[in-house]
Structures are given as C-alpha cells and as structure tokens.
MIDOSE-1310 file (N, C-alpha, C; in nm, 2 decimals, decimal comma, always signed):
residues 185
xxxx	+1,98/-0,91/-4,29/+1,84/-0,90/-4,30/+1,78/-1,03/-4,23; +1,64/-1,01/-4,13/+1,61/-1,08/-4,10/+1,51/-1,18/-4,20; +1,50/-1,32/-4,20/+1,41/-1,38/-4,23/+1,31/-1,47/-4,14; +1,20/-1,41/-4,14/+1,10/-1,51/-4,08/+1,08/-1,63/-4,13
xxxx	+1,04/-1,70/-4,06/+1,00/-1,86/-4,10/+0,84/-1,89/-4,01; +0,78/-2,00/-4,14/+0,67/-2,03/-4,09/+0,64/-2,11/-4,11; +0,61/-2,27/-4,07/+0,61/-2,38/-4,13/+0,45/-2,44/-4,09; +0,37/-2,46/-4,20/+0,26/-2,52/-4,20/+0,20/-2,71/-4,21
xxxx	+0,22/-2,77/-4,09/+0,19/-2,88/-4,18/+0,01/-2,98/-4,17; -0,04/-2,99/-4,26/-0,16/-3,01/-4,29/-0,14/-3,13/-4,33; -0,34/-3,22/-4,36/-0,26/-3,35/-4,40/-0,23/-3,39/-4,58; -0,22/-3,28/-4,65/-0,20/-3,26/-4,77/-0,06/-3,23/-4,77
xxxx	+0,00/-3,22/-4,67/+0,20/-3,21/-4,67/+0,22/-3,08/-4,59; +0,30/-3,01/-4,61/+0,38/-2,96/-4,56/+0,41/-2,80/-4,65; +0,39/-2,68/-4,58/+0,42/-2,59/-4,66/+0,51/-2,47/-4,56; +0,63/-2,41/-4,68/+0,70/-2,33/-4,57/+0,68/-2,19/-4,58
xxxx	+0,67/-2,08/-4,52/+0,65/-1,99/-4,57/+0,78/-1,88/-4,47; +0,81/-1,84/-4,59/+0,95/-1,70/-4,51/+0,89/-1,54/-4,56; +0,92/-1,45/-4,50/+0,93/-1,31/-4,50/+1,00/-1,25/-4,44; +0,98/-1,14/-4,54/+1,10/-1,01/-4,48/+1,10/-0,94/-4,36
xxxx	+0,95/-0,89/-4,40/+0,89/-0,80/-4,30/+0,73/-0,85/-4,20; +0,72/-0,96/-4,20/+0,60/-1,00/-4,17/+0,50/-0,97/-4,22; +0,50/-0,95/-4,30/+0,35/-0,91/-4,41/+0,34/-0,98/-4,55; +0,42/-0,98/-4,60/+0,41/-1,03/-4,74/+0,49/-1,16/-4,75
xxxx	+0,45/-1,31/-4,78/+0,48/-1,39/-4,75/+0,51/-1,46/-4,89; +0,63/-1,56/-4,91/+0,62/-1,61/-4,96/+0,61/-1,79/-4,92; +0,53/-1,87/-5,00/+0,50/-1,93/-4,95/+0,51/-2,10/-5,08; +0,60/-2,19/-5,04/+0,63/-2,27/-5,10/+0,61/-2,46/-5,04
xxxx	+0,58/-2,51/-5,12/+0,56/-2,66/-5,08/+0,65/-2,77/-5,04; +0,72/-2,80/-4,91/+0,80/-2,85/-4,90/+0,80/-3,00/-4,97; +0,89/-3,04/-5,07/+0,91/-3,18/-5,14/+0,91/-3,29/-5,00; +0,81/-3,31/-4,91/+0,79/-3,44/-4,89/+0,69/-3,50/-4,93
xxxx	+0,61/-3,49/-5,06/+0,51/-3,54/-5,12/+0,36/-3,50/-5,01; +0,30/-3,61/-5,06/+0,16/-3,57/-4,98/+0,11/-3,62/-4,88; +0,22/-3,65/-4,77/+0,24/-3,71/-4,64/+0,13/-3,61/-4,57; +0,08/-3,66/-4,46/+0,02/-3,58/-4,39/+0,08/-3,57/-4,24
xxxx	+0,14/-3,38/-4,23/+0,25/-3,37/-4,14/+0,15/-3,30/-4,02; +0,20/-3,40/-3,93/+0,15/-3,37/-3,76/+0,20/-3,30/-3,68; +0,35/-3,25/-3,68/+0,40/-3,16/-3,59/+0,51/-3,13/-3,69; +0,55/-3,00/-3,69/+0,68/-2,97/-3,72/+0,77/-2,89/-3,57
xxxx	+0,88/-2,86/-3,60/+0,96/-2,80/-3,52/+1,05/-2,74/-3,59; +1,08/-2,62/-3,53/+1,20/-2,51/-3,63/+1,33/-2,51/-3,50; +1,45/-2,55/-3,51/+1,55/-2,54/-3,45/+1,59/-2,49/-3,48; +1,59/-2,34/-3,41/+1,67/-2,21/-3,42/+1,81/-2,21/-3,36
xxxx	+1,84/-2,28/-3,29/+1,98/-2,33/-3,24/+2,11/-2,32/-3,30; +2,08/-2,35/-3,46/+2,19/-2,39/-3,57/+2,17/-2,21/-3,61; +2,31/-2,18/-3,73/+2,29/-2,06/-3,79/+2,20/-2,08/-3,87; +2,15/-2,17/-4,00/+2,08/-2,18/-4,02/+1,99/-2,32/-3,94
xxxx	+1,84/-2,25/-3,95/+1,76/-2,37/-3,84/+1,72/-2,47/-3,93; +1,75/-2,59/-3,87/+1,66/-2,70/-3,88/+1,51/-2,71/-3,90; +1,45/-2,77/-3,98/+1,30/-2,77/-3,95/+1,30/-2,93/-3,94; +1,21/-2,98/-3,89/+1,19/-3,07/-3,80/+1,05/-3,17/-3,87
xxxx	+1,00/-3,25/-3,91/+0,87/-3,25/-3,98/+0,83/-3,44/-3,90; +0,72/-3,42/-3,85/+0,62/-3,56/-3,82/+0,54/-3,59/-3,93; +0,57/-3,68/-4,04/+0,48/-3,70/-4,17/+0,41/-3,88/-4,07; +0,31/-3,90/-4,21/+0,27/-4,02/-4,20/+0,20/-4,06/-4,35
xxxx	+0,26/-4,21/-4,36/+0,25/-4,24/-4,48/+0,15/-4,36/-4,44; +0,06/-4,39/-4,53/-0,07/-4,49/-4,49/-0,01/-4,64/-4,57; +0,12/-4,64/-4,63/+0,20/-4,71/-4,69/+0,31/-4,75/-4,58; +0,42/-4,66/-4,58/+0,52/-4,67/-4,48/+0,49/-4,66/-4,30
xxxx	+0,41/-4,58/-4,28/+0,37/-4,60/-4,15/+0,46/-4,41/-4,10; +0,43/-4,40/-3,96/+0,50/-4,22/-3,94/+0,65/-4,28/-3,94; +0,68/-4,11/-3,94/+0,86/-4,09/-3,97/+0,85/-3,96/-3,92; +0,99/-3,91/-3,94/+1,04/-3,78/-3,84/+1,16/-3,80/-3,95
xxxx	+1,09/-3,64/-4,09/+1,23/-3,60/-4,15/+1,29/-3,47/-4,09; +1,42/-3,46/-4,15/+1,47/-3,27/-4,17/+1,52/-3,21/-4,22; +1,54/-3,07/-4,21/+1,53/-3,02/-4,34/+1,71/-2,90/-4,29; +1,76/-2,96/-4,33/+1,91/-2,78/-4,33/+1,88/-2,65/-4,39
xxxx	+1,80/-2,69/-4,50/+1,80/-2,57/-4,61/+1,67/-2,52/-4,62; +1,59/-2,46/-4,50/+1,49/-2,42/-4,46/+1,36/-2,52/-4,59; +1,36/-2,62/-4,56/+1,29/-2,66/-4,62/+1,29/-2,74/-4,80; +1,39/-2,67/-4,83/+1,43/-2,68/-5,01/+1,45/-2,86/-4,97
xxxx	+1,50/-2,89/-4,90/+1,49/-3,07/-4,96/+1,52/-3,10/-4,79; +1,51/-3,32/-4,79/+1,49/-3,31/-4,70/+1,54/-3,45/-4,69; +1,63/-3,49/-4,53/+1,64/-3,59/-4,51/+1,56/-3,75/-4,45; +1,52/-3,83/-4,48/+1,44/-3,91/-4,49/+1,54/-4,01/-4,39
xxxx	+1,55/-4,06/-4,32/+1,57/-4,17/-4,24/+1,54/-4,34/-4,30; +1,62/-4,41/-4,34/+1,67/-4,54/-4,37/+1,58/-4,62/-4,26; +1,59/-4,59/-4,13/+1,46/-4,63/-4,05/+1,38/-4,57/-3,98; +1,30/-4,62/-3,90/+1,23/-4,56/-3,79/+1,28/-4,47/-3,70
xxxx	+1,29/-4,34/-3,71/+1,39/-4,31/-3,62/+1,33/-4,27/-3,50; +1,20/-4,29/-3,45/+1,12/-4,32/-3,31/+1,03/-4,42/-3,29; +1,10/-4,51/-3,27/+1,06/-4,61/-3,21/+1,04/-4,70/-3,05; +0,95/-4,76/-3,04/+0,94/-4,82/-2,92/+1,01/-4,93/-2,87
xxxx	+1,05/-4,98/-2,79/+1,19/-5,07/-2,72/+1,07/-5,23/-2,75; +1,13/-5,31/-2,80/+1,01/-5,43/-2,76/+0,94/-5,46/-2,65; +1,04/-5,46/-2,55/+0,97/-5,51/-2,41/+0,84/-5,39/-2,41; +0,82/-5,30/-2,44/+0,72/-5,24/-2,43/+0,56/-5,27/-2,52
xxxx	+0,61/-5,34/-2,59/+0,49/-5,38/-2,66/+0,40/-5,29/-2,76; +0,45/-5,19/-2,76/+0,40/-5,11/-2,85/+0,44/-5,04/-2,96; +0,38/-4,95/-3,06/+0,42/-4,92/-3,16/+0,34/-4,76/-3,19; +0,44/-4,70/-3,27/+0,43/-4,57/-3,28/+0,35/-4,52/-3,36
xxxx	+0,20/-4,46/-3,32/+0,11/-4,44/-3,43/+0,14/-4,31/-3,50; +0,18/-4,22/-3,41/+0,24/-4,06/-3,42/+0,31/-4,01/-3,35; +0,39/-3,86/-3,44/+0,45/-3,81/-3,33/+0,37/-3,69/-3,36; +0,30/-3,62/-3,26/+0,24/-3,51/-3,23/+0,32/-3,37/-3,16
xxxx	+0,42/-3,39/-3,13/+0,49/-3,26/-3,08/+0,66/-3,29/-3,14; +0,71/-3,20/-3,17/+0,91/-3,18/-3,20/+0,89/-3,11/-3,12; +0,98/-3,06/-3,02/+1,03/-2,95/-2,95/+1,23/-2,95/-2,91; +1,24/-2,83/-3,00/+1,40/-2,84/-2,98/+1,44/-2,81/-2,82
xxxx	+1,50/-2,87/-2,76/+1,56/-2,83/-2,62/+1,64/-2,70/-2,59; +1,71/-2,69/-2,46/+1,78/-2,55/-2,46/+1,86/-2,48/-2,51; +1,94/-2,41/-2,56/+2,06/-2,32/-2,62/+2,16/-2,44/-2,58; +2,13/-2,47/-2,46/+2,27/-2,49/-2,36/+2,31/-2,66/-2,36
xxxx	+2,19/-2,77/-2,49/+2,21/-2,85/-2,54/+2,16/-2,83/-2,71; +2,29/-2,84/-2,76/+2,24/-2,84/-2,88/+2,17/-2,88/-2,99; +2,23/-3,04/-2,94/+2,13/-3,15/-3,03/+2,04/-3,22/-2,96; +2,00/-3,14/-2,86/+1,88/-3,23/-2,80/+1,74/-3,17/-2,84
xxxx	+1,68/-3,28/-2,86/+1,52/-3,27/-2,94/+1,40/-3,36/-2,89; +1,30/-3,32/-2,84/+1,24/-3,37/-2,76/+1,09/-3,44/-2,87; +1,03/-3,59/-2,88/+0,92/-3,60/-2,98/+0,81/-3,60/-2,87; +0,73/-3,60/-2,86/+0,55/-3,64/-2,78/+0,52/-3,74/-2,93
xxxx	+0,49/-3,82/-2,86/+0,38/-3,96/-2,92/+0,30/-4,00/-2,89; +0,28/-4,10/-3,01/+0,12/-4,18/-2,97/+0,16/-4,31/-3,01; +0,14/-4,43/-2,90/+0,09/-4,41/-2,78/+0,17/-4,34/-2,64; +0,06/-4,24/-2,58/+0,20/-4,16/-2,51/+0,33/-4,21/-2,43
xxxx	+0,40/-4,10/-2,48/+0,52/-4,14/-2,44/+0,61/-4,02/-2,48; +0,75/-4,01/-2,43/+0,82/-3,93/-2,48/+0,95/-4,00/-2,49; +1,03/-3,92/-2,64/+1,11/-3,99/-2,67/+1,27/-3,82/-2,67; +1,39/-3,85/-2,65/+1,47/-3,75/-2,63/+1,55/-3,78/-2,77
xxxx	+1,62/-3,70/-2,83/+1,75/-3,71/-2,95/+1,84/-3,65/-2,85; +1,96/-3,69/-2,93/+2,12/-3,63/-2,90/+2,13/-3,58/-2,99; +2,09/-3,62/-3,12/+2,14/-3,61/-3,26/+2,11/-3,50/-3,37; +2,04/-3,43/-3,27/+1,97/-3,30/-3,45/+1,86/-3,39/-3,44
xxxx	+1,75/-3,46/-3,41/+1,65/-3,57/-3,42/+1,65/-3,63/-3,52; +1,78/-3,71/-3,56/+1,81/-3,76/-3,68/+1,75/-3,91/-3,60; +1,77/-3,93/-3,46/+1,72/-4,03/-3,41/+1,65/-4,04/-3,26; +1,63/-4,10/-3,20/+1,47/-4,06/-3,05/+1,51/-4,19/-3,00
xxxx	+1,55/-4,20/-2,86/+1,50/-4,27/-2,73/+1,41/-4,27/-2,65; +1,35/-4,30/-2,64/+1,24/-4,37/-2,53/+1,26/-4,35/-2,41; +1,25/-4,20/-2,32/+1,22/-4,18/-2,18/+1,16/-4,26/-2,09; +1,23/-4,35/-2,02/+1,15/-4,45/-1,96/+1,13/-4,45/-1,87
xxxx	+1,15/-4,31/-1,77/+1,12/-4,27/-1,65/+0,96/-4,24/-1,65; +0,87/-4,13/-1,77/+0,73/-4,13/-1,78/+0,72/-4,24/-1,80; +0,76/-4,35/-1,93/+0,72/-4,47/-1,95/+0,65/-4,57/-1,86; +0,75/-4,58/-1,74/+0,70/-4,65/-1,64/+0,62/-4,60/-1,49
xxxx	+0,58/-4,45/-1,56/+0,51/-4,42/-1,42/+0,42/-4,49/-1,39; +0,40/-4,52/-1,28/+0,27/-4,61/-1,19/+0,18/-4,57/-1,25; +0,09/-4,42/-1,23/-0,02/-4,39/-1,35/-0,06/-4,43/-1,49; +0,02/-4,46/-1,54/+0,05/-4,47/-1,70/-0,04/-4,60/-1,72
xxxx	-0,09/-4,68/-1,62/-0,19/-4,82/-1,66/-0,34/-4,74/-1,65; -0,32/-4,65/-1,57/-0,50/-4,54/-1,57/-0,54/-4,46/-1,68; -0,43/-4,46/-1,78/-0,40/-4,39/-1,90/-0,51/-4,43/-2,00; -0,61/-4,37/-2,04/-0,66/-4,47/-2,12/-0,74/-4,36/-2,26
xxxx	-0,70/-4,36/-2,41/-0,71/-4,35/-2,48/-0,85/-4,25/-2,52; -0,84/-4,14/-2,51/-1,00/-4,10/-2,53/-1,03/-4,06/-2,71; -1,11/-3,96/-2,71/-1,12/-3,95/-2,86/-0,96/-3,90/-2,98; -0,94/-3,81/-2,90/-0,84/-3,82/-3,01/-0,69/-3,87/-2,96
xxxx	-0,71/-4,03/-2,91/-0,60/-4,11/-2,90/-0,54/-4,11/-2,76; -0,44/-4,15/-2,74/-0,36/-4,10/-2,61/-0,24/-4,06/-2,63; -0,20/-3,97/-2,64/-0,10/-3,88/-2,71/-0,05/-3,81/-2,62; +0,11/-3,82/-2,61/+0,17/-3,70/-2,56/+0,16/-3,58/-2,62
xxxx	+0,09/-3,47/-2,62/+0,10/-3,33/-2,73/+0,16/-3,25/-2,68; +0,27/-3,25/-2,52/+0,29/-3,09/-2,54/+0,41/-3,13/-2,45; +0,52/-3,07/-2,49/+0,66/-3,07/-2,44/+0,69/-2,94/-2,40; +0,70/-2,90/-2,29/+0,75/-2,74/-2,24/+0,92/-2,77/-2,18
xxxx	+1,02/-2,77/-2,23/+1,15/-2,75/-2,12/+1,16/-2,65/-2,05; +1,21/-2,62/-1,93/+1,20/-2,53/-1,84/+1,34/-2,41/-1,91; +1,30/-2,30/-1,92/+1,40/-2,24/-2,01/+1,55/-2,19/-1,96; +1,59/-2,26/-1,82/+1,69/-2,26/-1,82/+1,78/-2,44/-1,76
xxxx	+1,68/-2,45/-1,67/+1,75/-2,63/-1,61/+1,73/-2,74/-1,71; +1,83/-2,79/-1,77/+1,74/-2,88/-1,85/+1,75/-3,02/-1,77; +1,72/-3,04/-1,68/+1,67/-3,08/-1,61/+1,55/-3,11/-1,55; +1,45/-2,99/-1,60/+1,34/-2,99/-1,57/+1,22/-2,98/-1,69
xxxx	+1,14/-3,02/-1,68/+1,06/-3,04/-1,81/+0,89/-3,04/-1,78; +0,81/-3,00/-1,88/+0,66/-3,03/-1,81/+0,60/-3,08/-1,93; +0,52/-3,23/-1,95/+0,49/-3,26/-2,08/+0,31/-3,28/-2,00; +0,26/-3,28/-2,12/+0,08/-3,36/-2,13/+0,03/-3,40/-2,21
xxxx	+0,00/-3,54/-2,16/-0,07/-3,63/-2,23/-0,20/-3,65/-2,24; -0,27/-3,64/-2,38/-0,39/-3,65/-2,40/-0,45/-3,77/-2,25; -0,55/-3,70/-2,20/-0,65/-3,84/-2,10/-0,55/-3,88/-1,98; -0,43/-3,83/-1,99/-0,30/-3,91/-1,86/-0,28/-3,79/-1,79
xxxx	-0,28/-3,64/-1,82/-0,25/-3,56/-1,76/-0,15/-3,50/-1,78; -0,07/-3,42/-1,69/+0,06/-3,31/-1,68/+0,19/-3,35/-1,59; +0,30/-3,39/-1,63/+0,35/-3,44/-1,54/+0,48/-3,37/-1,55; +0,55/-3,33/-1,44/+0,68/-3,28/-1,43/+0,81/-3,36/-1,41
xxxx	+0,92/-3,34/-1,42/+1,03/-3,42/-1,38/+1,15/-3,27/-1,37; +1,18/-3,33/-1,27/+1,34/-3,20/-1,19/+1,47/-3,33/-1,21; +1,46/-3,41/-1,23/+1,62/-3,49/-1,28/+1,59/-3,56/-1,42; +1,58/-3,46/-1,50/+1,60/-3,49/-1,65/+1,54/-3,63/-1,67
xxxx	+1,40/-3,66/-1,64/+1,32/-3,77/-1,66/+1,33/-3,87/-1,61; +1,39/-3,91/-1,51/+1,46/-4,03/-1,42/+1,30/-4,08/-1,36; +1,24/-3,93/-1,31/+1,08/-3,94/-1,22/+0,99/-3,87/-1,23; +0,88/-3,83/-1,27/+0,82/-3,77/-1,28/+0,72/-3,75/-1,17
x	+0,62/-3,65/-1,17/+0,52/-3,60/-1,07/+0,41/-3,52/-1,15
C-alpha cells in the first residue's frame, strides 16, 4: 500500500500528515517543540524517506534536524550543522530551501540560506558545506538584501547531470552552474 506524505512547517512547529488514498488525512505534530520550521524536505531516495526540517530557535539560533521514521522522532545535531567558513564573515540566519539531490547521488542534499548562499551534504544532511563557487561570484557584492532578506530560496538540480543546477536568490537573481558549482552564470 501506498502512503502519502505531507509535511507542513509553520512557525508554531512542524506537522506531518500521511494518507492512504489522498483524501482523508491523518494528521500529527512532529516532536520538535514549537520551533518555527522554514523549509522541510522529504528524501524519497531511502526505502523509507527522510524528512528533512529547517527549525529556528530564538534561544539556540537555526538548525537542520531529521527524521527516519516519517517524522515519529527526530535527530537534533550536537552542532551547527550549516554553517559559514570564518573567512567569510558571516552567519547563518536561515535555511530557506532542503532539496534532496539526484537518485544517482544518494546522500547528497542541497540547503538555500540566509545570508545567500548555498551549502551541499554528503551525508543524509546530517551535515552542509559551503559552495564556494556562488559564494564568490563577482555579482554577489551587488547582492543586497531587500524585504524579505537575501536568501537563497530555490534549488532546482537538473534531473539528470548532477552537475548542473539552477538556484535563486532573493534580490541576487538566477544563476546556473554545468561543473557542479565550481562557476556559475
């Protein structure tokens, strides 16, 4: 039997909802308390999928948990697990987009942030590096913050090269890369 999955996240937490048939839902509160969640991602990749969750705590500052068991509990990260490199000077307000990568990489998981930027996993996004090919595009100083921040929000992988990718950043624009982020256009 199939099960659908649906994951909602608001800034009152996080709620998952599955069905049988797409009509009648049930619908439960994922235990990360009353974080307010910014992106989720469902990694269908695994037999069972991964969910993926962008919280932020006005205490601890954002995080990137997940979940094996469609949501029933959840792993919390010991650190930051997207963070910014020092020489960059900056620090991670949010992560606005998860996007799991191709079939044809397993554990690769893609975050959008704020301040924009994009960061890649190896790991099941148990942890995020810092793409420093957008990082350092020449454009990236014209970049400048409008109302709602400067945010990377949208991660597309090209669905078969993964080598190619198209992300956009709030106020910075649309930029592509054909050698797995080395350069962008």
């Amino acid at each position: 039997m199939t099960t659908y999955l649906l994951a909602i996240g608001t800034r009152k937490g996080l709620f998952v909802a599955t069905s049988s048939d797409r009509r009648t839902w049930a619908v439960e509160r994922a235990p990360l308390g009353s974080l307010a969640v910014y992106a989720v991602g469902i990694d269908a990749r695994r037999a069972t999928p991964r969910l993926l969750a962008s919280s932020f705590s006005k205490h601890w500052g954002p995080s990137v948990a997940h979940s094996d068991d469609l949501g029933k509990s959840w792993q919390e990260p010991e650190h930051a697990p997207v963070r910014y490199p020092e020489w960059t000077e900056a620090a991670l307000k949010r992560v606005w987009q998860l996007q799991p990568g191709l079939q044809s990489e397993p554990d690769v998981v893609w975050a959008g942030a704020e301040p924009g930027a994009l960061f890649r996993s190896d790991d099941g996004g148990v942890s995020f590096k810092l793409v420093e090919g957008l990082w350092n595009h020449p454009q990236r100083a014209k970049w400048d913050p409008g109302n709602g921040g400067l945010c990377l929000h949208t991660v597309i992988p090209h669905p078969t090269d993964p080598r190619r990718m198209t992300v956009a950043v709030s106020t910075g624009g649309v930029y592509q890369t054909a050698d797995a982020g080395a350069s962008w256009a």
